[in-house]
C-alpha positions in Angstrom: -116.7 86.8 34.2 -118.8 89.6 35.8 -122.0 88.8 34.6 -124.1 85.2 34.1 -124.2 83.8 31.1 -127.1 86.4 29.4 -125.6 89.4 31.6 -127.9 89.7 34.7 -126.1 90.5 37.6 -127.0 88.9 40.7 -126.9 91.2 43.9 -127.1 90.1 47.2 -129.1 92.7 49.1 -129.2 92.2 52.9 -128.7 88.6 55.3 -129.2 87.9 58.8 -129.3 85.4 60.9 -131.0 84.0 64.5 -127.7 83.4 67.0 -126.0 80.3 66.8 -126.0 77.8 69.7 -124.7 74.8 70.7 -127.3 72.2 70.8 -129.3 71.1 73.7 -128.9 74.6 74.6 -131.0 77.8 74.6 -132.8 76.7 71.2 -133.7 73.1 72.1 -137.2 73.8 72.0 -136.9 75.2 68.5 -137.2 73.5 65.3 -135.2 74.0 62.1 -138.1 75.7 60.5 -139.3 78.0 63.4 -135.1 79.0 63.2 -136.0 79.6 59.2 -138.8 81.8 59.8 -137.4 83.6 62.5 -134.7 84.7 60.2 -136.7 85.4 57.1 -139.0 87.5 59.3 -136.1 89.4 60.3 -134.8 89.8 57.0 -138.1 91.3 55.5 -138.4 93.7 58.3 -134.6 95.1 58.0 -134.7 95.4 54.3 -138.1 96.8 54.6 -139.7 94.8 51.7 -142.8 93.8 51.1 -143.4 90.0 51.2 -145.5 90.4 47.6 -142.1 91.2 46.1 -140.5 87.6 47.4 -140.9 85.4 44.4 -139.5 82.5 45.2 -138.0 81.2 48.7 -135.2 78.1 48.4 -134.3 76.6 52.3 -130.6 74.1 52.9 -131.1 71.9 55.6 -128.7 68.4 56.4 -131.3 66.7 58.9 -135.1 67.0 57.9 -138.0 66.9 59.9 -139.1 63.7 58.8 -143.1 64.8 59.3 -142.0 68.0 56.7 -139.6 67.5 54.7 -139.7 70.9 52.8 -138.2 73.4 55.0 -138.6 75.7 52.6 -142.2 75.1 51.9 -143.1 75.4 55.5 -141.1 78.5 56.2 -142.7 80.2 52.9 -145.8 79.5 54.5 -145.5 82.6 56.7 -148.2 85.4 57.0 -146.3 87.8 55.2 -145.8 85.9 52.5 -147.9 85.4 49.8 -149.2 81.4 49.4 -148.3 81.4 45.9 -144.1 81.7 46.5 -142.4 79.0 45.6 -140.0 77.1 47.7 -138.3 73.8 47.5 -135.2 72.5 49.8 -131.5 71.5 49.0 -129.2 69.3 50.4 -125.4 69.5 49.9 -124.6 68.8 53.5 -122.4 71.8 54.8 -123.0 73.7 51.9 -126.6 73.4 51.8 -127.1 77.0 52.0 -124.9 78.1 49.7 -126.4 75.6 46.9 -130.0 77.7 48.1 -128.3 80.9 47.3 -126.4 79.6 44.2 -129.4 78.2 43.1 -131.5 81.7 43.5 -128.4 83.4 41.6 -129.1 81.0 38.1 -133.1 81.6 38.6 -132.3 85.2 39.3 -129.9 85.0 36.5 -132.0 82.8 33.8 -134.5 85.8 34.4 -137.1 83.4 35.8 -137.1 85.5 39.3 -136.5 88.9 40.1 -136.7 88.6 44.0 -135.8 85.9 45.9 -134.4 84.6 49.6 -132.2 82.4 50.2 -130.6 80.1 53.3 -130.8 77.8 55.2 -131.5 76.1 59.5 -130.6 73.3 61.1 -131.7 71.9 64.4 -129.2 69.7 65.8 -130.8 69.0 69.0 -133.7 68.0 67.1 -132.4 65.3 65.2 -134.9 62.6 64.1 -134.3 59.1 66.5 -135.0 56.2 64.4 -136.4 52.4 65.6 -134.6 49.2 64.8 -135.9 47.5 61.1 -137.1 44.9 63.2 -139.6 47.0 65.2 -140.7 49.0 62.1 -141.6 45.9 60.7 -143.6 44.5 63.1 -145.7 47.7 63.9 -146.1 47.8 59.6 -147.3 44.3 60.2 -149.7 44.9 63.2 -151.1 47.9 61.1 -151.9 45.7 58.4 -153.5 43.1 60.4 -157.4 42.9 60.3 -158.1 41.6 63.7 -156.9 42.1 67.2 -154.8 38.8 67.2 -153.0 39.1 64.1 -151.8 43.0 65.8 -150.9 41.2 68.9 -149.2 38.5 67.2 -147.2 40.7 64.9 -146.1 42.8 68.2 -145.3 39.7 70.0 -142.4 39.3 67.2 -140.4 42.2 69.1 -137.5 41.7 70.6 -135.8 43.8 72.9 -132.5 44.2 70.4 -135.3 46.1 68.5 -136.5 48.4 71.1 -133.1 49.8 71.0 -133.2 53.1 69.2 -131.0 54.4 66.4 -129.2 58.0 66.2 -128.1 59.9 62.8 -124.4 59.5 62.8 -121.8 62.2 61.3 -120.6 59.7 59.0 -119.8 58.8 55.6 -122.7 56.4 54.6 -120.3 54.5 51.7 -117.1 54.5 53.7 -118.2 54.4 57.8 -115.7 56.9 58.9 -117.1 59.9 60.6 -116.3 63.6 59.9 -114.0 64.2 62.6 -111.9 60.8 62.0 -111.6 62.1 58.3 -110.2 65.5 59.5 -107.8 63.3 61.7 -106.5 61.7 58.6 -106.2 64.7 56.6 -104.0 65.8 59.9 -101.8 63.2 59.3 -101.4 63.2 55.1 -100.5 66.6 55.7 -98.3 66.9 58.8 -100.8 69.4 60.2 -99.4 69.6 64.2 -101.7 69.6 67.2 -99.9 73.1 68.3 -101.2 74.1 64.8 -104.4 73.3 65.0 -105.1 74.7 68.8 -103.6 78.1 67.8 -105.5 78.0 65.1 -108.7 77.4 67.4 -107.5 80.1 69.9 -107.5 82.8 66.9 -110.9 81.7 65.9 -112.1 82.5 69.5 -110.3 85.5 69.9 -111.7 87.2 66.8 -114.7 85.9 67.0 -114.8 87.8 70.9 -113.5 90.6 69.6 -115.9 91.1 66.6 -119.1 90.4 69.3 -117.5 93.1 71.2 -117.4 95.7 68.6 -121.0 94.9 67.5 -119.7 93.5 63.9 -121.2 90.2 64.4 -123.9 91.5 66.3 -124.7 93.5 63.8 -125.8 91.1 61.3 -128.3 88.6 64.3 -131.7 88.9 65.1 -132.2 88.6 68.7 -134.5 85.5 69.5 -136.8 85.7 72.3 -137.5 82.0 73.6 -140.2 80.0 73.8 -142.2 78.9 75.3 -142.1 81.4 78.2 -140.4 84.0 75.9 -138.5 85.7 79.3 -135.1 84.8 77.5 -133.4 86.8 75.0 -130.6 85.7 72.9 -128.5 87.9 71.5 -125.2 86.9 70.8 -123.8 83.3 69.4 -123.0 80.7 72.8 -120.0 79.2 71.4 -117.5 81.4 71.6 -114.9 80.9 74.6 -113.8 84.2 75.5 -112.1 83.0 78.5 -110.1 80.0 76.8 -106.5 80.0 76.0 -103.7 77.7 74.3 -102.9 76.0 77.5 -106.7 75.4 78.1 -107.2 73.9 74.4 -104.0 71.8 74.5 -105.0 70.2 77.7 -107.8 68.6 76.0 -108.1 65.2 74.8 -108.2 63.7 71.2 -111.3 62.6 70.5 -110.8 60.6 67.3 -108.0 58.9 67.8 -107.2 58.7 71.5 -104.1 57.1 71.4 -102.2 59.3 68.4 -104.6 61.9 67.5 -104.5 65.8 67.2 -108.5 66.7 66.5 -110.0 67.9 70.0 -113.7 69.4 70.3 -111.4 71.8 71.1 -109.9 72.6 67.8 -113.5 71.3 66.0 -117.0 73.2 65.6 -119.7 71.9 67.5 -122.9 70.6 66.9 -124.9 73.9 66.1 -128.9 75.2 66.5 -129.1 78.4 64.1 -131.2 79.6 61.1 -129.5 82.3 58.3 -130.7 83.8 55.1 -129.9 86.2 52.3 -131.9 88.8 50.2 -131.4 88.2 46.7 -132.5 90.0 43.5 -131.6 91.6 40.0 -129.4 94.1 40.0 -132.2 95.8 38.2 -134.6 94.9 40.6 -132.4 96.2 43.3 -132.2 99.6 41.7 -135.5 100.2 41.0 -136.7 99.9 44.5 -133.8 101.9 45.6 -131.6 99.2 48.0 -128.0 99.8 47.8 -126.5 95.9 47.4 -124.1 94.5 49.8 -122.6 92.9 46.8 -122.4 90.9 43.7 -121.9 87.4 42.7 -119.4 87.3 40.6 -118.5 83.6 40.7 -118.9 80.3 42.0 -117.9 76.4 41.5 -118.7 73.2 43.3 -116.1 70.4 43.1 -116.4 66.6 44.4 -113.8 64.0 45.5 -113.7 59.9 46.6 -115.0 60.2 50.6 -112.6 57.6 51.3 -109.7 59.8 50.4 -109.4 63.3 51.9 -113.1 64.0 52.6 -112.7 67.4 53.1 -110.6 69.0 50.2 -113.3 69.4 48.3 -112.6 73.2 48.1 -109.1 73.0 47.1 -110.3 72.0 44.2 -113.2 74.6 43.6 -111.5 77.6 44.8 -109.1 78.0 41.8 -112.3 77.3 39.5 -114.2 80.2 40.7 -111.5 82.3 40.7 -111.2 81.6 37.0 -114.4 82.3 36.0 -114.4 85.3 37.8 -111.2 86.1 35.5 -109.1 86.7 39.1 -106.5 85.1 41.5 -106.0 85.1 44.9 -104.3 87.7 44.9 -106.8 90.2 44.2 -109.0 89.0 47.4 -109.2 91.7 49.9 -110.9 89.4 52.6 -110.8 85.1 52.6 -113.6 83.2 54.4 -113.2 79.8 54.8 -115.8 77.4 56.7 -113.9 76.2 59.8 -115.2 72.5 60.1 -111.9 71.8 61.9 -108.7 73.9 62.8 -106.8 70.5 60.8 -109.3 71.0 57.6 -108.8 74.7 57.4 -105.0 74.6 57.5 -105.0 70.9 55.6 -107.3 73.4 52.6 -104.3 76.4 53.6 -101.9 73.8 52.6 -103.3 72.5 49.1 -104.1 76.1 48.2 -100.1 76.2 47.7 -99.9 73.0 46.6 -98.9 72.2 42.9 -100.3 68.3 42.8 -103.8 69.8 43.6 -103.6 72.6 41.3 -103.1 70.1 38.6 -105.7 68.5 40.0 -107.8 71.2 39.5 -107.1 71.4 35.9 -104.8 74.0 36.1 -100.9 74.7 35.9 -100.5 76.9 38.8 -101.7 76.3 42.7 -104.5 79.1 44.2 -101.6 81.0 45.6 -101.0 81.5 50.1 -103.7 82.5 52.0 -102.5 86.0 53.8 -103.6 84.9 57.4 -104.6 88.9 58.1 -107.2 88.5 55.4 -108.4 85.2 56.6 -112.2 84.9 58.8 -111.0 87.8 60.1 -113.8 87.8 63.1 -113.3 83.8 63.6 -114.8 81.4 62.3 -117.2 78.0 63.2 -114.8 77.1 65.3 -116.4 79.9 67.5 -119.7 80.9 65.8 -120.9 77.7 65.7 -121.8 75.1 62.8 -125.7 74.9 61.7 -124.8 72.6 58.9 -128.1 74.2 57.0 -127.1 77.8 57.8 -123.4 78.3 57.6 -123.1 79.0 54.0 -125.7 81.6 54.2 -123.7 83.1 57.7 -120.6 83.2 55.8 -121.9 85.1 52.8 -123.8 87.7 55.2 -120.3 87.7 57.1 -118.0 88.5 54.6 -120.2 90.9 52.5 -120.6 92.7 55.8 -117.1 93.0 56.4 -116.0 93.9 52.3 -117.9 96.8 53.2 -116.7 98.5 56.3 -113.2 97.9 54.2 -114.3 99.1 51.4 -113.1 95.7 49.5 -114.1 95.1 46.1 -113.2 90.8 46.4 -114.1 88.4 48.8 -113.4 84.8 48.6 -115.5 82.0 50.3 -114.8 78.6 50.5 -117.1 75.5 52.5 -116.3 71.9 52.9 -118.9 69.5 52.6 -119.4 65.4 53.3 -119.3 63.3 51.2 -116.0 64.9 49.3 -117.8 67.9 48.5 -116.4 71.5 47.6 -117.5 75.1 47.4 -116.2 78.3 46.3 -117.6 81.9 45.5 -116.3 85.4 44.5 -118.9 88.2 45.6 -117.4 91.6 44.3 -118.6 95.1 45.5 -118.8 98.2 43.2 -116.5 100.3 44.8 
């Protein structure tokens, strides 16, 4: 299926991103929008565009500001933009910004939009920290109160259980158990080994180091001068451990399961500041004001399983879906990216790519095929770069477009994970 449904075909124009760093790091004084607009900026300026092209602006994030909501709406809000774009913000927790961009594709495709960006940011060491029900309810009850006594007497109800504050958790909300505990189980179902997994980390690392070096990955962030005495420059992403090694990573505790576990912070992405976006348009559109595409979206599919089972499968079962629609197999993929929320997800995903029970879960005969390892996140993954739940999806479409064309690839294959039992997949093809 190379076109949508009434034969406008969706190109992706140019992406960028800000750095990725750990949190409470060198972004800790920067929110999730000023990470938005410090990519969109940069987007605008590389692709040379004019912001009264930009029709419409759709923002992923996981944790909102809880004072403004709409990322996307605040980030459009930018002086080269004009005031009448619209934006509005997604959630689909990892893949957040890839259900901006897919979302831009239908408009795109529907014919509604012409021009559009699309992405996502997340500040993780900005989370909001929430007060006890207890306190909230007696500072709702001294705001109501109409004299000085009843607001002293509503406060005097606090107790100091309710002074203690409450964090977001990385958890399911309908089952309790956390992401990494989820991955730990998936390690188990599936006999993935520790050794596994900590190669697996090492090679994300090692590529990752390797395509900094050569100015790939470099080549598609925006150095961030930071606030607020704007005498530092970041340039590259933080997480990457050039240095480390299998003997370092296997020396490392479990985290999840101390006593028989395999999942390490290690062999897991870390909590991630970072802001990443995507030019979108017609292919029309694209044409007539002369930008040669990175690619095409040929395909996509979102899938969805029970949280409580293996929470992050989800795209083992969209993978083979998009692949349908885009009327192709694995086998014609010249480059694989897959979101690495854990070395055990990634090779748990590996595994039910081959497997026929999830085939047929998928609705088809035949499993996705194996993954040729030399065509897999061949400059690392989030292992390394980093995990912006917000942003990856965008990062991993600018990544492998990138890439497909210093190969000169015509397929690429993108998969993300997602909580709550959630699934991605997209084909982006190039005209070669």
């Amino acid at each position: 299926m190379p076109t949508f449904g009434n034969g406008r075909r969706v190109a992706v124009v140019a992406g960028v991103r800000t750095p990725f760093a750990r949190s409470g790091t060198v972004f800790k004084s920067l929110s999730a929008i000023e990470l938005g607009k410090l990519c969109v900026n940069e987007l605008l300026q590389r692709s040379n565009l004019s912001g009264t092209e930009v029709e419409a602006l759709i923002f992923g994030t996981v944790v909102p500001n809880v004072l403004a909501p709409n990322i996307a709406r605040e980030v459009s809000l930018m002086p080269m933009l004009p005031k009448g774009v619209q934006a509005y913000s997604v959630s689909r927790a990892c893949a957040s910004a890839n259900q901006a961009i897919t979302d831009a594709a239908d408009q795109i495709a529907l014919g509604h939009h012409d021009v559009i960006i699309a992405g996502g940011a997340e500040s993780l060491s900005n989370v909001p920290v929430l007060h006890s029900r207890g306190f909230a309810d007696a500072l709702l009850a001294a705001s109501r109160a109409k004299s000085l006594t009843g607001r002293i007497g509503a406060l005097s109800r606090i107790r100091p259980r309710d002074l203690v504050p409450i964090t977001p958790a990385i958890a399911e909300p309908t089952t309790g158990e956390t992401m990494g505990e989820s991955a730990e189980k998936m390690a188990k179902i599936n006999d993935i080994s520790r050794e596994d997994q900590d190669h697996f980390a090492l090679r994300s690392h090692r590529l990752a180091a390797a395509g900094t070096a050569d100015g790939r990955l470099t080549a598609e962030i925006s150095p961030v001068l930071v606030p607020p005495q704007y005498d530092t420059v970041v340039k590259t992403d933080n997480g990457i451990r050039e240095d480390t090694s299998y003997e370092k990573l296997a020396a490392l505790k479990p985290v999840f399961d101390r006593r028989y576990g395999s999942v390490t912070a290690g062999n897991s992405s870390p909590l991630t500041d970072g802001g990443a976006c995507v030019l979108l348009m017609s292919e029309a559109k694209a044409k007539s004001l002369g930008y040669e595409p990175l690619g095409y979206i040929k395909s996509y599919a979102y899938s969805a399983l029970d949280p409580g089972e293996q929470l992050l499968m989800g795209p083992v079962l969209a993978a083979p879906v998009a692949l349908h629609r885009a009327g192709l197999t694995l086998a014609d993929m010249d480059l694989v990216e897959m979101h690495e929320a854990f070395a055990a997800q990634v090779l748990c995903n590996l595994k039910g790519f081959e497997s026929v029970e999830w085939a047929h879960r998928a609705g088809f005969e035949d499993p996705v095929g194996e993954v040729d390892r030399a065509r897999l996140n061949v400059m690392g993954g989030s292992i390394a770069l980093g995990h912006p739940f917000g942003a990856t999806g965008a990062r991993i479409t600018t990544t492998l477009l990138n890439e497909m064309g210093r190969r000169d690839a015509q397929y690429g294959l993108m998969t993300v994970c997602a909580a709550g039992g959630l699934g991605f997949a997209m084909v982006l093809e190039r005209d070669v």
